[in-house]
C-alpha positions as CSV (number, residue, x, y, z in Angstrom):
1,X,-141.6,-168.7,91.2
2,X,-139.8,-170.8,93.5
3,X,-136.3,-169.7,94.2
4,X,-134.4,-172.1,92.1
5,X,-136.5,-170.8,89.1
6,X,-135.8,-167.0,89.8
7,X,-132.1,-168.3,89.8
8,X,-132.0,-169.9,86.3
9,X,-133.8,-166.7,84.6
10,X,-131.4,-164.4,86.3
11,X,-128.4,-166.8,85.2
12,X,-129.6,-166.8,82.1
13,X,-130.4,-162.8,82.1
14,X,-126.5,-162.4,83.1
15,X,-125.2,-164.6,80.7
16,X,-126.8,-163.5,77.8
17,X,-125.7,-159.8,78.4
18,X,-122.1,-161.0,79.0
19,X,-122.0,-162.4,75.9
20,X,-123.4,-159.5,74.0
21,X,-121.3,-157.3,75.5
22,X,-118.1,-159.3,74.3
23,X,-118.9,-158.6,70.7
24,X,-119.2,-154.9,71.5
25,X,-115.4,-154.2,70.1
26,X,-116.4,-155.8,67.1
27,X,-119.2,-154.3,66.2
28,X,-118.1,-150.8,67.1
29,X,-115.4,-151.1,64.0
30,X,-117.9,-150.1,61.3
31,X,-121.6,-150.2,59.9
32,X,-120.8,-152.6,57.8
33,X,-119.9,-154.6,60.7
34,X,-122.7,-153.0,62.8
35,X,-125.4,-155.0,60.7
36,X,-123.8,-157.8,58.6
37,X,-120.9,-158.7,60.6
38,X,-118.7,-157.7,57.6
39,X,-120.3,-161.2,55.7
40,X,-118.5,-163.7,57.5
41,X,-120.9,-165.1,60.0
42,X,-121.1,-169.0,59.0
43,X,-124.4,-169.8,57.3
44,X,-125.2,-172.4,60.1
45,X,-125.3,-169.8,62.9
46,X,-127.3,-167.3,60.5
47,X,-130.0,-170.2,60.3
48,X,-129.8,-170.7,63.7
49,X,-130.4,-167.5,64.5
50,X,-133.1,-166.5,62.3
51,X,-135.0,-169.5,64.0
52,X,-134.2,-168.0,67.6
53,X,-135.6,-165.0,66.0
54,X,-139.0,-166.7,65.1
55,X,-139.9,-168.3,67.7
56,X,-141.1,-165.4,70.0
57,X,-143.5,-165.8,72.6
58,X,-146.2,-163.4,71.3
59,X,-146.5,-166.1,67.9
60,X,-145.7,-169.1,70.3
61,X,-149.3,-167.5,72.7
62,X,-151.4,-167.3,69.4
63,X,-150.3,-170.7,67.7
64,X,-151.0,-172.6,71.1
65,X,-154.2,-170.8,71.8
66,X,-155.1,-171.8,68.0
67,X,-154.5,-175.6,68.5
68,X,-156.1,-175.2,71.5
69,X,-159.4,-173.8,70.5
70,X,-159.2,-175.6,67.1
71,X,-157.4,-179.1,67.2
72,X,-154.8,-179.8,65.0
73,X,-156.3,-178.0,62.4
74,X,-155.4,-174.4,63.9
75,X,-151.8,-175.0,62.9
76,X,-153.5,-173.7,59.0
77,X,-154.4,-170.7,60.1
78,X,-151.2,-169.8,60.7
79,X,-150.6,-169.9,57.3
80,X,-150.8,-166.2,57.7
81,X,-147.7,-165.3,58.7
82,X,-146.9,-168.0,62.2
83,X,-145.8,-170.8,59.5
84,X,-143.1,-168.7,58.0
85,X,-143.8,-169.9,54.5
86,X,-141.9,-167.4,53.4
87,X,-139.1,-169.5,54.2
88,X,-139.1,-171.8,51.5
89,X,-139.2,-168.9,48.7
90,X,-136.2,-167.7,50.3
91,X,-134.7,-171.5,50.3
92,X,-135.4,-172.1,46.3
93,X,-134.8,-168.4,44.9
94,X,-135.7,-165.5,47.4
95,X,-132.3,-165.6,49.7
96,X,-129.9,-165.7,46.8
97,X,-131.9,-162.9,44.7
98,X,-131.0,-160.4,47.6
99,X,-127.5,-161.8,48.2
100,X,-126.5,-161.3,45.0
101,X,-127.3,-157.7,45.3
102,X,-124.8,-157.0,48.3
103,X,-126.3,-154.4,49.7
104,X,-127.0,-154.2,53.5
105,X,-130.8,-153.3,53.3
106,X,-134.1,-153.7,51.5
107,X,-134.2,-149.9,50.7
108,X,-130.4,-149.7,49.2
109,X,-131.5,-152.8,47.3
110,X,-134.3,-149.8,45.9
111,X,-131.1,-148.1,44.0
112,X,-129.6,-151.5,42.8
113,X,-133.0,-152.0,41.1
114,X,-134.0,-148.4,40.0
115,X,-130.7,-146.5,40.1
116,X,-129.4,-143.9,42.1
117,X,-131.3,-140.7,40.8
118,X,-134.8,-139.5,41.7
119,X,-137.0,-142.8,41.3
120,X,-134.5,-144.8,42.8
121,X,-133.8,-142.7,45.9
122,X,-137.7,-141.9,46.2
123,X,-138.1,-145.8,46.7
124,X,-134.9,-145.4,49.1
125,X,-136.9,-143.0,50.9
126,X,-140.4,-144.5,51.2
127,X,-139.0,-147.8,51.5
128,X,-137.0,-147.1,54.6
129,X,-140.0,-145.0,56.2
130,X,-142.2,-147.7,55.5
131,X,-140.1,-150.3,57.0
132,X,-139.3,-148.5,60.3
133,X,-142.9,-148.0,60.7
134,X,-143.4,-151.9,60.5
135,X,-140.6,-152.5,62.5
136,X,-142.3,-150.3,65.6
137,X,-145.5,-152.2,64.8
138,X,-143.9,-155.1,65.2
139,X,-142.0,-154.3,68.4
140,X,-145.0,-153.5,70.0
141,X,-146.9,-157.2,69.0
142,X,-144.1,-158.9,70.3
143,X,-143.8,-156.0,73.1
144,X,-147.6,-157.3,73.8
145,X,-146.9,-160.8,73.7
146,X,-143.7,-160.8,76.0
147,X,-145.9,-158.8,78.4
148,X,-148.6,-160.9,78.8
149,X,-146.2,-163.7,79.4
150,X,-143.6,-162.0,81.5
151,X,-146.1,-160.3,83.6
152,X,-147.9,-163.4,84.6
153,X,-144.1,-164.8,85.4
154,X,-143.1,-162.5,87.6
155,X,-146.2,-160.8,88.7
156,X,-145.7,-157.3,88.4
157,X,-147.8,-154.8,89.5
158,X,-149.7,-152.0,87.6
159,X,-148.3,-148.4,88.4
160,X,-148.2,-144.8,87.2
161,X,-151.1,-145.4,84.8
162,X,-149.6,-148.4,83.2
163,X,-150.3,-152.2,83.2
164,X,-148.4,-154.9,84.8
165,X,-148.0,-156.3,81.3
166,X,-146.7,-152.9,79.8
167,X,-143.8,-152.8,82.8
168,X,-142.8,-156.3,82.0
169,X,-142.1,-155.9,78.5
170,X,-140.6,-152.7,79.5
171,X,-138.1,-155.1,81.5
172,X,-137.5,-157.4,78.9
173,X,-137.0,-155.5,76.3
174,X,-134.1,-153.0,78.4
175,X,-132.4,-156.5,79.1
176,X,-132.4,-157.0,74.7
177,X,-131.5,-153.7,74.2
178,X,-128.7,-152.9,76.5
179,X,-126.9,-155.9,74.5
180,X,-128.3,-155.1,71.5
181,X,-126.8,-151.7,71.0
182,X,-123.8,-152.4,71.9
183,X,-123.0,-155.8,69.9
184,X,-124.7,-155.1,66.4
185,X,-125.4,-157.7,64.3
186,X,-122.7,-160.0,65.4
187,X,-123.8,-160.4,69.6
188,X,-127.1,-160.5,67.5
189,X,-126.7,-163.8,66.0
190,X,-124.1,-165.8,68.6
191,X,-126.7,-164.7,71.7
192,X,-129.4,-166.0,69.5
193,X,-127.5,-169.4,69.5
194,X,-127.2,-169.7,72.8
195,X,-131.0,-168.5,73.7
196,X,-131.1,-171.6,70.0
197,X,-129.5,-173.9,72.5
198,X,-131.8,-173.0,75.6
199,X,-135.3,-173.3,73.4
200,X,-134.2,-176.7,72.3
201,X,-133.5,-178.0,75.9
202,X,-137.2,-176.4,76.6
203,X,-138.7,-178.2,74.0
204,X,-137.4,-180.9,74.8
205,X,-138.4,-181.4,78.3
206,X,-142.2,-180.4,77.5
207,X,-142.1,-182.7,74.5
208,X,-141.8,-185.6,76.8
209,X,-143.6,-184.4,79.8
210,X,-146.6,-183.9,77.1
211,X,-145.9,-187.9,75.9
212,X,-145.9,-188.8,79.2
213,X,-148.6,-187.2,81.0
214,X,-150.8,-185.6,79.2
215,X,-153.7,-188.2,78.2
216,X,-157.1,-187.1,76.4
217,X,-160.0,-188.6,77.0
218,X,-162.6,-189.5,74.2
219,X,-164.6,-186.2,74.7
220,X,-163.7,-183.1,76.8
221,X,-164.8,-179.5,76.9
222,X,-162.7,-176.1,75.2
223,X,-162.6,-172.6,75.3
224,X,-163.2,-169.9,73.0
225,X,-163.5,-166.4,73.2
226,X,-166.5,-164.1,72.4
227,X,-166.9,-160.8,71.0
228,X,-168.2,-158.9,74.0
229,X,-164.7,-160.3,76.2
230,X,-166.1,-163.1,77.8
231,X,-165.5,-166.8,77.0
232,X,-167.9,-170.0,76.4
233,X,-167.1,-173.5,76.9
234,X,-167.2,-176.1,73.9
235,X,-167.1,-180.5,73.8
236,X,-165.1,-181.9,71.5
237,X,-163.9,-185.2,71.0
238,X,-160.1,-186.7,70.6
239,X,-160.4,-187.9,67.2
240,X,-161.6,-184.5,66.1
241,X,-159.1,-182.5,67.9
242,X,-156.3,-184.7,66.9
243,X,-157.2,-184.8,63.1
244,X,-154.7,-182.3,60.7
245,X,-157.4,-182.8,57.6
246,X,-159.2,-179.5,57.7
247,X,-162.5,-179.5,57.3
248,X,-164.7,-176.8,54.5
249,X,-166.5,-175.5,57.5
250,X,-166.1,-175.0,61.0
251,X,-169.0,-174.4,63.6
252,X,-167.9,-171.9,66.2
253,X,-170.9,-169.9,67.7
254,X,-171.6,-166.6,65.6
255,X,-170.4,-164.5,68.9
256,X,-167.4,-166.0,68.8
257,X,-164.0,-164.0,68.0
258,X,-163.2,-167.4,65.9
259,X,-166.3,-166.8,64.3
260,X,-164.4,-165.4,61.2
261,X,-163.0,-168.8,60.7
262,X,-165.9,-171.1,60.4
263,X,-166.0,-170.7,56.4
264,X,-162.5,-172.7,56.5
265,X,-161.7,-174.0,53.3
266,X,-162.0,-170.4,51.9
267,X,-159.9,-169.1,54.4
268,X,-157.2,-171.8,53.8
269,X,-157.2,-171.2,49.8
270,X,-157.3,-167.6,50.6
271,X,-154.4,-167.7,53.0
272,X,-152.2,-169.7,50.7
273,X,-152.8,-167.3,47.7
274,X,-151.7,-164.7,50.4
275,X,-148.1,-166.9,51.2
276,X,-147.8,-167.6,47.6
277,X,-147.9,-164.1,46.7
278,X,-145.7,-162.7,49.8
279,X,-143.3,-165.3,49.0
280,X,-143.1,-164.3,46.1
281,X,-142.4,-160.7,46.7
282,X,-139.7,-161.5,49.3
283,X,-138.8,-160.0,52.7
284,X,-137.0,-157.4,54.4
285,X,-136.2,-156.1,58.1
286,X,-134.1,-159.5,60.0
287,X,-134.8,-162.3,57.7
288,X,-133.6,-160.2,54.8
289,X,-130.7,-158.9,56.5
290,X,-129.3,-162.5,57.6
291,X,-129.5,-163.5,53.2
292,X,-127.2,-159.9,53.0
293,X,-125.2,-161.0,55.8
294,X,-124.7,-164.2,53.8
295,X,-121.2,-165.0,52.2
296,X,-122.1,-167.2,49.1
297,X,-125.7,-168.4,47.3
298,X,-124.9,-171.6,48.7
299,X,-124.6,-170.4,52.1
300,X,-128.5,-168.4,51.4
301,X,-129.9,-171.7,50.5
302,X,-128.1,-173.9,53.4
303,X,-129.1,-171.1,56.1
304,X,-132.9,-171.5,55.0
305,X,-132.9,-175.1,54.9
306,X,-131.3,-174.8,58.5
307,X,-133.7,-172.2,59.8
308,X,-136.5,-174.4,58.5
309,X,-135.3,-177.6,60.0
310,X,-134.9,-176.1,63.2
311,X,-138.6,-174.4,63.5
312,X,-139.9,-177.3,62.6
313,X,-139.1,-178.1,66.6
314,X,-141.5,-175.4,67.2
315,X,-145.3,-177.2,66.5
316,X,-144.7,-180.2,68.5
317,X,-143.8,-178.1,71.2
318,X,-147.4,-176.1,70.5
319,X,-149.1,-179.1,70.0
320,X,-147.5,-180.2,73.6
321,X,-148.5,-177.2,75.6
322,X,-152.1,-177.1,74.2
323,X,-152.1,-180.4,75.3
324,X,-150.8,-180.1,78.7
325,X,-153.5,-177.2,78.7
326,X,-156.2,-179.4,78.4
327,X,-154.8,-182.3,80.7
328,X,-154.8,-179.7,83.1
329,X,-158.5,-178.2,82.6
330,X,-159.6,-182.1,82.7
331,X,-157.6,-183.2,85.9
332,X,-158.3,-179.7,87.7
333,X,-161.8,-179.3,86.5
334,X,-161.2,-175.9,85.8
335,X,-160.9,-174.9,81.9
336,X,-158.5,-172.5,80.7
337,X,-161.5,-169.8,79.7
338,X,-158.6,-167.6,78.0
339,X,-156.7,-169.9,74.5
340,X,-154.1,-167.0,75.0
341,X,-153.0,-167.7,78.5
342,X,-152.9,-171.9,77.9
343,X,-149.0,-171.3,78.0
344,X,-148.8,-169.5,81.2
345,X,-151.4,-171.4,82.6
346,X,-149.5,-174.5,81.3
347,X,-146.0,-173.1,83.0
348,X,-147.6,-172.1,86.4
349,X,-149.5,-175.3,87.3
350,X,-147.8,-178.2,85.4
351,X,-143.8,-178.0,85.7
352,X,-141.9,-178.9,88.9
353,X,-139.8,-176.1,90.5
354,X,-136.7,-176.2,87.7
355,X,-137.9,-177.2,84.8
356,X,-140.0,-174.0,85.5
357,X,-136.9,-172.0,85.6
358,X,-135.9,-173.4,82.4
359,X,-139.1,-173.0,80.0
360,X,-139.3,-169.5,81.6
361,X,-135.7,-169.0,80.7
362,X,-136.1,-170.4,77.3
363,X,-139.4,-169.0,76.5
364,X,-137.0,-165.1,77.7
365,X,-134.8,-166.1,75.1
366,X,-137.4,-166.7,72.3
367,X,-138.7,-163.0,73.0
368,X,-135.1,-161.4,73.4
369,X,-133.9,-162.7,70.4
370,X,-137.3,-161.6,68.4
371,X,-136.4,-158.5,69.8
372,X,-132.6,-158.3,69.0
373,X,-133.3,-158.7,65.5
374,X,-136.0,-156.5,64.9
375,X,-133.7,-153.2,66.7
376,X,-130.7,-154.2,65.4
377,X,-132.1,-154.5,61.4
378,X,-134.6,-151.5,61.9
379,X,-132.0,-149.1,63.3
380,X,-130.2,-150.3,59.8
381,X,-132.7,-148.7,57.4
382,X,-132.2,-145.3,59.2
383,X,-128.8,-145.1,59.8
384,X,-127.8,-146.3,55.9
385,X,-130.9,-145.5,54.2
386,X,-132.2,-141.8,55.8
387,X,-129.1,-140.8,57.9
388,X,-126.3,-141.6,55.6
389,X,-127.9,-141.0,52.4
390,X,-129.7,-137.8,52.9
391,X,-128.9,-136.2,56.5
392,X,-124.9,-136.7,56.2
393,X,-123.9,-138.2,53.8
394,X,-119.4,-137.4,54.8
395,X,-120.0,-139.0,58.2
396,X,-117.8,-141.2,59.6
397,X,-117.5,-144.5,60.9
398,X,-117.9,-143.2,64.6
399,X,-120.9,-141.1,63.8
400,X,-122.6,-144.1,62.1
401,X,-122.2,-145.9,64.8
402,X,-123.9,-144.0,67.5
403,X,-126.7,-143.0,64.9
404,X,-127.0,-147.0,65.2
405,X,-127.7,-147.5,68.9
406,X,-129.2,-143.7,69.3
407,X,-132.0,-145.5,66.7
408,X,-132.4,-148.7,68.2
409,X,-132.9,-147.0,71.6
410,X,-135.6,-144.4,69.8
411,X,-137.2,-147.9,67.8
412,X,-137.6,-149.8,71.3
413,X,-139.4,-146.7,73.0
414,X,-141.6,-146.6,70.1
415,X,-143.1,-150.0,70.0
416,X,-143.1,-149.7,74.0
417,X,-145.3,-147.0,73.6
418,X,-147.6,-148.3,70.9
419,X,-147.9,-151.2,73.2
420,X,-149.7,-150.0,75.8
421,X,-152.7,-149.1,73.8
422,X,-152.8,-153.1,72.5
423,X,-154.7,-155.8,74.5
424,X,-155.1,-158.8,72.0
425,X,-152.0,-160.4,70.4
426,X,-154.4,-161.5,67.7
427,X,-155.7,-158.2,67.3
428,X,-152.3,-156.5,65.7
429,X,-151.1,-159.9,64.2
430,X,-154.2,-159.6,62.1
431,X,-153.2,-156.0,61.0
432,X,-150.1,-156.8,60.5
433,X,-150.2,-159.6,58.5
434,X,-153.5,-158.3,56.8
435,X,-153.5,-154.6,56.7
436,X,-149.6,-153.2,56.4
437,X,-148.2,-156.2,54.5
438,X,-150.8,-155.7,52.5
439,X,-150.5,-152.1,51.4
440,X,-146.7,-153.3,51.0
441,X,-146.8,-156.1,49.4
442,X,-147.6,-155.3,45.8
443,X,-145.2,-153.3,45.0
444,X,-142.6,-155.5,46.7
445,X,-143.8,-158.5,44.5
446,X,-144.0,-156.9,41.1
447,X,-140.6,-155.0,41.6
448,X,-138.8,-158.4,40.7
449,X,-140.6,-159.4,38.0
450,X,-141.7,-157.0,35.6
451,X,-139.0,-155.0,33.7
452,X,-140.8,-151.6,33.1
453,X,-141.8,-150.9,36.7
454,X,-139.7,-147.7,38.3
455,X,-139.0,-146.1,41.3
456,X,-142.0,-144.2,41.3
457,X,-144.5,-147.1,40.5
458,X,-142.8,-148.3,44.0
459,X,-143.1,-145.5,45.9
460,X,-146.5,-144.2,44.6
461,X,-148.1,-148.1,45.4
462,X,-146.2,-148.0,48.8
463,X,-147.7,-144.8,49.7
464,X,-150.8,-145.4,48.8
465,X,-151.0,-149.2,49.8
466,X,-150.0,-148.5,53.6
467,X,-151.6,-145.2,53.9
468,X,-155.2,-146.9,53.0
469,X,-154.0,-149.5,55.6
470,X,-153.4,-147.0,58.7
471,X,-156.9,-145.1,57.4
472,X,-158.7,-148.5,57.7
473,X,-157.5,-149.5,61.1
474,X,-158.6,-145.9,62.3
475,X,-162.1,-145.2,60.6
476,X,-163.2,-149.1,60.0
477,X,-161.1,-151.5,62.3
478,X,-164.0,-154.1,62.6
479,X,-163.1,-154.9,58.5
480,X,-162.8,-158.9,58.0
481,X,-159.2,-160.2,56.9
482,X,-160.2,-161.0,53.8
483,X,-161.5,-157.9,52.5
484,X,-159.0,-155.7,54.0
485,X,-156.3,-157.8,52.1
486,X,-158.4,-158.1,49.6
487,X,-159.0,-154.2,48.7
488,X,-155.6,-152.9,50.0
489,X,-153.8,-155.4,47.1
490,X,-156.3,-154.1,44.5
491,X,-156.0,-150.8,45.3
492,X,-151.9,-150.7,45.8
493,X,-151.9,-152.6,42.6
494,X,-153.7,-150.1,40.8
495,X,-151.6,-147.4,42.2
496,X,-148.3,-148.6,41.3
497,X,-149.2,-149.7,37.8
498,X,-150.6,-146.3,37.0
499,X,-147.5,-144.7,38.8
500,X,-145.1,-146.7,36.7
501,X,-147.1,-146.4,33.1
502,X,-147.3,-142.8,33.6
503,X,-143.4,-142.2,34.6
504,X,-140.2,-142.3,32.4
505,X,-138.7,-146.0,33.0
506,X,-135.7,-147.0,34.6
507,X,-132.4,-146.2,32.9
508,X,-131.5,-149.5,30.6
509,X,-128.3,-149.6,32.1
510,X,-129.0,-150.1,35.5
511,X,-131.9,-152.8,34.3
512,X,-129.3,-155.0,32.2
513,X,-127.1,-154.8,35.5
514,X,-129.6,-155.9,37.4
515,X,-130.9,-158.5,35.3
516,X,-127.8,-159.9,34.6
517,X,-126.5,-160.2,38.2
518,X,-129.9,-161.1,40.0
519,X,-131.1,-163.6,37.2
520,X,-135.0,-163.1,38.1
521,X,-137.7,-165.1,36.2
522,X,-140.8,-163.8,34.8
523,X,-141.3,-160.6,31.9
524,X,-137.8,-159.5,31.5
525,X,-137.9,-160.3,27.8
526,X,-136.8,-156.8,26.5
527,X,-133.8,-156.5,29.2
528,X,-133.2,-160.1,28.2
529,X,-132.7,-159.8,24.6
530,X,-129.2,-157.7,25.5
531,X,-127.7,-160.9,26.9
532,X,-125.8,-163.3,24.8
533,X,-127.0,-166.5,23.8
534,X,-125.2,-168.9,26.2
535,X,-125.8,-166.3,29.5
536,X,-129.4,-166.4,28.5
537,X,-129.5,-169.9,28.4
538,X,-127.7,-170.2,31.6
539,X,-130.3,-168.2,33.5
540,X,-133.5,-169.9,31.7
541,X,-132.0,-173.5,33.3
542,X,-131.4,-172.2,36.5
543,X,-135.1,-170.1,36.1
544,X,-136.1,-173.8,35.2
545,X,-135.4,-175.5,38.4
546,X,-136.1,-173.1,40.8
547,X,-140.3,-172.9,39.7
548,X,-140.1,-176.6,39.9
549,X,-137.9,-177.2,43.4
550,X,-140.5,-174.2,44.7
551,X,-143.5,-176.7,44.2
552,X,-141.6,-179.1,46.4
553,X,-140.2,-176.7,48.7
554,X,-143.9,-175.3,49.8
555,X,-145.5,-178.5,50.7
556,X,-142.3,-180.0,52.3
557,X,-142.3,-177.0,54.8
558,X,-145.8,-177.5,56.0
559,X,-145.2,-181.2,55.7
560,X,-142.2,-181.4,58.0
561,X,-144.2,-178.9,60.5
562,X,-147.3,-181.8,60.6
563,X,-144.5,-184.6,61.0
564,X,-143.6,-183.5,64.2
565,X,-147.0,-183.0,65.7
566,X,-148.7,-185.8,64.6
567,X,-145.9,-187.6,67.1
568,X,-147.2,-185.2,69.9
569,X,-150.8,-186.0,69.1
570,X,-149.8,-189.4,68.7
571,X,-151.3,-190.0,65.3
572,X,-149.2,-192.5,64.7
573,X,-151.5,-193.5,61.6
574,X,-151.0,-189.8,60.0
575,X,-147.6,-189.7,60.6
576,X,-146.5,-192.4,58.8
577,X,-148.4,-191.2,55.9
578,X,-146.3,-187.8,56.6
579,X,-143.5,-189.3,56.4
580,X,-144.1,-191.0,53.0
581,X,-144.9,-187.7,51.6
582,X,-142.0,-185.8,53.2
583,X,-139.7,-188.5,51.8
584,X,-141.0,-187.9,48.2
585,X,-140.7,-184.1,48.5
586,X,-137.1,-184.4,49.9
587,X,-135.9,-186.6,47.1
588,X,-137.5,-183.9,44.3
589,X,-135.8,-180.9,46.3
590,X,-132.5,-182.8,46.6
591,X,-133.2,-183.6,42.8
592,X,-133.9,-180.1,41.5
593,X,-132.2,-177.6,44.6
594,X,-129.9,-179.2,47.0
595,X,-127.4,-181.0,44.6
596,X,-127.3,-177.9,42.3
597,X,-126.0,-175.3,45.6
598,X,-122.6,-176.1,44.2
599,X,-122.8,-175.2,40.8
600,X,-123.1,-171.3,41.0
601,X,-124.0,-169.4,38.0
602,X,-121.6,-166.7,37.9
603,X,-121.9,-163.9,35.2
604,X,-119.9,-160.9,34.8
């Protein structure tokens, strides 16, 4: 790095702390300001931020080493998890659902559902475990990600047993958490506008830089990698490479790590079952605490539309970097053999000495502000969930407090440590998204819509849905996507329906309560009946026009991702049929969603 460029990082470094560290009174005034800045963060800075939170570099490595190896058509393979589809459940229904509830975590909202005696604190329980256990998991892939990226930035050597990749996100991440511990929630969400500011201004400059210079010829060659760790060269052409219409089947050599993807249309239909249902089911950890950190259901559904706006800057950039990777390989002669180092490569070799500085920078503030969120809304789930509830439950604000950072600190060293055992991002994305959201999943989906399940049907599907996760990763890691989703969901499905049939239901009260405030769709019919006529009424219309405005929402997402790229690709021809299509969806979401955010419908 040329000296300039050192200079913006460590600009950037100072500044970002400064302004953590300014919240720190704030935050140190209670837990409730801690983690939800006492609900009065403005929507806009909540979407913001959730964006900033999204766009880490671990995803941003995959997604362009994806549309580097496969065209265009990588970008649906992300549908996985990278897309963030989830986003447009959490637009329609999901982010008001869990506002409503007012709780500060996805385990609390396990009493709200179930009550506050034995089922309901055993889903507390296992719900909080369970999370904190994703949340390391996830520390580490981003841990993983950061270092391969910061490593290659700053070129750090390998000591005391560790590599040079490990001690960079070991820098990094002390940088996120210093300011992290101190500011809660609040230096959470206003540094994550700043680092929002930053990733726009590097977008932008590779946007155009990509326009500008980076021009493909008819045919040129590709990477891919291969099972045994080495790499093998592939021709393409442009029109192939530039063409979003996925094809039923790719043809990637059977030695090939990508090899997994060649039946593709499967895949795709499989992978959109898989968002369907996980949107469905909702979130937790950052994304659901920024819909509790909310102040109003309009301001859930204006935050989501916001957050999904704003990422939708994120695939043109992708699409530019892969891009610029393959401009390079054809000027230099020299292909990038690695699709997970195109962006450093990209970085290195292509930006002039300041613009460097300022993708670096920006590219920093993608991965601190990933990291921000996930130790600030992990440390959450034991201070209020484990600490409070059942350790001590008379403590005081002051105790709370340092229970916070001691956790976040104890979180951090966690994933570190898992980390170092990791060497493909892809690798623990996969798990992640296929293995523990799996064994999770089921029981987070059925909890909204089916009246009789309990506390116990949750925690006995958790338990056994994430246990048969860790046990497959340990005795039979080399298991495809598809049937590890596949045999985790039947199997946690089994385990919570049995758990719940078998167990004394949830106490009527606490169902009617929930019901009634929440206004969920599907078999509530019994809980229903309670209600009188008008209320019922009420919720059916509102029930109505969310299923509809969610068939609009999904396609208008991935739509409004495409848009962007195809002007990147320049596929001019497909983008104005994009834009067509992303007209018509915006007028039926404005139709059935967006005019009725006004009309809230309260019940007492």
């Amino acid at each position: 790095m040329a000296f300039l460029d050192l200079l913006i990082v460590i600009a950037y470094l100072i500044i970002i702390t400064v302004i953590g560290f300014y919240f720190e009174k704030k935050a140190s005034s209670g837990i409730d300001s801690y983690f939800l800045g006492n609900r009065k963060i403005p929507w806009w800075a909540l979407g913001a931020s959730g964006m900033a939170s999204n766009f880490d570099v671990s995803g941003t490595m995959i997604n362009v080493a994806l549309i580097y190896a496969f065209g265009a058509v990588g970008f649906f393979v992300e549908m996985r998890g990278g897309l963030v589809l989830i986003m447009a459940f959490l637009m329609i229904f999901m982010g008001k659902w869990n506002r409503r509830s007012k709780v500060m975590t996805l385990s609390e909202w396990m009493t709200y559902r179930f009550g506050d005696g034995i089922q309901g604190k055993s889903a507390r329980i296992i719900s909080a475990i369970s999370t904190l256990i994703i949340t390391i998991a996830i520390v580490s892939y981003f841990a993983v990600g950061a270092g391969k990226f910061i490593g290659d930035v700053l070129n750090i050597p390998a000591f005391l047993g560790f590599t040079s990749e490990f001690w960079a996100a070991a820098i990094i991440i002390t940088f996120t958490t210093l300011y992290t511990v101190a500011s809660g929630l609040q230096g959470v969400v206003w540094t994550d506008v700043f680092q929002g500011i930053l990733i726009f201004a590097m977008i932008i400059i590779v946007c155009t830089i990509a326009i500008l210079s980076a021009n493909i010829p008819e045919t040129f060659s590709i990477s891919v990698p291969l099972k045994d760790g080495s790499f093998l060269p592939i021709e393409i052409t442009r029109d192939s490479w530039t063409s979003i219409l996925p094809s039923w089947k790719l043809s990637f050599p059977e030695n090939s790590s990508y090899s997994i993807y060649n039946l593709f249309g499967i895949a795709l239909i499989f992978y959109l079952i898989k968002v369907i249902v996980e949107g469905s089911a909702g979130t937790g950890g950052y994304m659901a605490q920024r819909f509790f950190a909310a102040r109003s259901d309009r301001d859930a559904g204006l935050l989501s539309m916001f957050w999904i706006f704003l990422l939708s800057f994120r695939w043109p950039f992708i699409a530019a970097i892969a891009m610029l990777g393959i401009s390079y390989g054809i000027n230099s002669g020299e292909i990038i053999s690695d699709p997970e180092k195109v962006l450093p490569t990209v970085i290195f070799n292509i930006l002039p000495v300041g613009l460097k500085g300022i993708l670096i920078a920006g590219l920093m503030a993608a991965a601190m502000s990933t990291f921000s969120s996930l130790i600030n809304s992990g440390a959450s789930y034991w201070v209020r969930d484990i600490y409070q509830e059942f350790i001590n439950p008379k403590a005081d604000e002051k105790k709370l407090i340092i229970q916070s950072r001691v956790a976040s600190i104890l979180i951090v060293l966690s994933g570190l440590f898992l980390a170092a055992g990791i060497k493909s991002i892809n690798e623990i994305w996969g798990w992640l998204t296929m293995g523990l959201g799996a064994g999770m999943v089921v029981p987070l989906l059925v909890r909204w819509y089916w009246w009789r399940m309990n506390g116990y049907g949750f925690t006995i599907g958790t338990i056994f849905g994430m246990g048969s996760a860790i046990i497959q990763k340990i005795f039979y890691p080399e298991a495809t996507e598809y049937s590890s989703f596949a045999i985790l969901v039947v199997s946690s499905l089994t385990a919570t329906i049995l758990g719940t049939l078998l167990t004394q239901q949830t106490n009527k009260e606490t169902l009617i309560n929930f019901y009634k405030t929440t206004r969920p769709f599907g078999f509530w019919k019994p809980i229903k009946s309670s209600l009188p006529e008008e209320k019922k009424i009420q919720i059916n219309s509102e029930n109505k026009r969310d299923i509809i405005a969610i068939c609009f929402a999904l396609p208008w997402q991935i739509v409004l991702f495409l848009t962007g790229m195809t002007v990147i690709l320049k596929r001019f021809d497909l983008f104005f049929y994009l834009l067509i299509i992303l007209i018509f969806l915006s007028i039926g979401l404005y139709y059935f969603w967006f005019r009725h955010l006004s009309n809230e419908v309260k019940l007492e």
